[in-house]
C-alpha positions as CSV (number, residue, x, y, z in Angstrom):
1,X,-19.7,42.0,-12.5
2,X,-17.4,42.9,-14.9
3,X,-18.5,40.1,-18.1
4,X,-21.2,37.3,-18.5
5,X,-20.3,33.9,-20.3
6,X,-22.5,32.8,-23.2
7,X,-23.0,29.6,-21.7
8,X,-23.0,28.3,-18.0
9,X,-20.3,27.6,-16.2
10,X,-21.7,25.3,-13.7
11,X,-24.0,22.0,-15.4
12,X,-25.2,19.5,-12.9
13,X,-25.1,16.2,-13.6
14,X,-28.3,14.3,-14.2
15,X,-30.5,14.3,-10.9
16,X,-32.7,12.0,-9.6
17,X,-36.0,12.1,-11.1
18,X,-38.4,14.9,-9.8
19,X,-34.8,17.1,-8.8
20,X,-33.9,20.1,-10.2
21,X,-31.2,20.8,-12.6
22,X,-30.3,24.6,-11.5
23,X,-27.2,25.3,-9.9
24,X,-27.0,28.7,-7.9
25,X,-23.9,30.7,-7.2
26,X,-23.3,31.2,-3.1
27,X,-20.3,33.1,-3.1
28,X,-16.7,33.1,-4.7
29,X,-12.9,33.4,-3.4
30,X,-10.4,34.7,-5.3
31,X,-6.3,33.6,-4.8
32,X,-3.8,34.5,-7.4
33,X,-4.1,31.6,-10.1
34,X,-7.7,30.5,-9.2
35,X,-11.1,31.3,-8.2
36,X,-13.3,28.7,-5.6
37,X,-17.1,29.4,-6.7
38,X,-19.5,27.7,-4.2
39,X,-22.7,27.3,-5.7
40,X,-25.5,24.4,-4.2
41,X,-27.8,22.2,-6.5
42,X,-31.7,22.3,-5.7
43,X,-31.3,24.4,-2.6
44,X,-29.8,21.3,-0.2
45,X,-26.4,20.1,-1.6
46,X,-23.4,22.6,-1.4
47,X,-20.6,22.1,-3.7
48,X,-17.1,24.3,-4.6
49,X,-15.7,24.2,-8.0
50,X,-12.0,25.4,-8.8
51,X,-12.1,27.7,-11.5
52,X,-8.8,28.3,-13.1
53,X,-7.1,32.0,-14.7
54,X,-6.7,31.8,-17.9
């Protein structure tokens, strides 16, 4: 790890009532203009999110 955000880059949308909001980080590719973080919402759904360079 080379910096930390102030904020989180991952929010999950509203859930269905008793689910939980947190979002944990699986793994991450890197190419050349982006990075693909998978990351799965209350420990059933996975999900990938394109993150681009800045």
């Amino acid at each position: 790890m080379v910096a930390r955000c102030d904020g989180p880059l991952i929010a999950p949308e509203a859930l269905a009532s008793g689910a939980t909001d947190i979002a944990f980080a699986a793994s991450a590719i890197e190419d050349e203009d982006h990075i693909w973080l998978y990351y799965s919402l209350s420990d059933k759904d996975l999900f990938r999110a394109r993150l681009r360079r800045l």
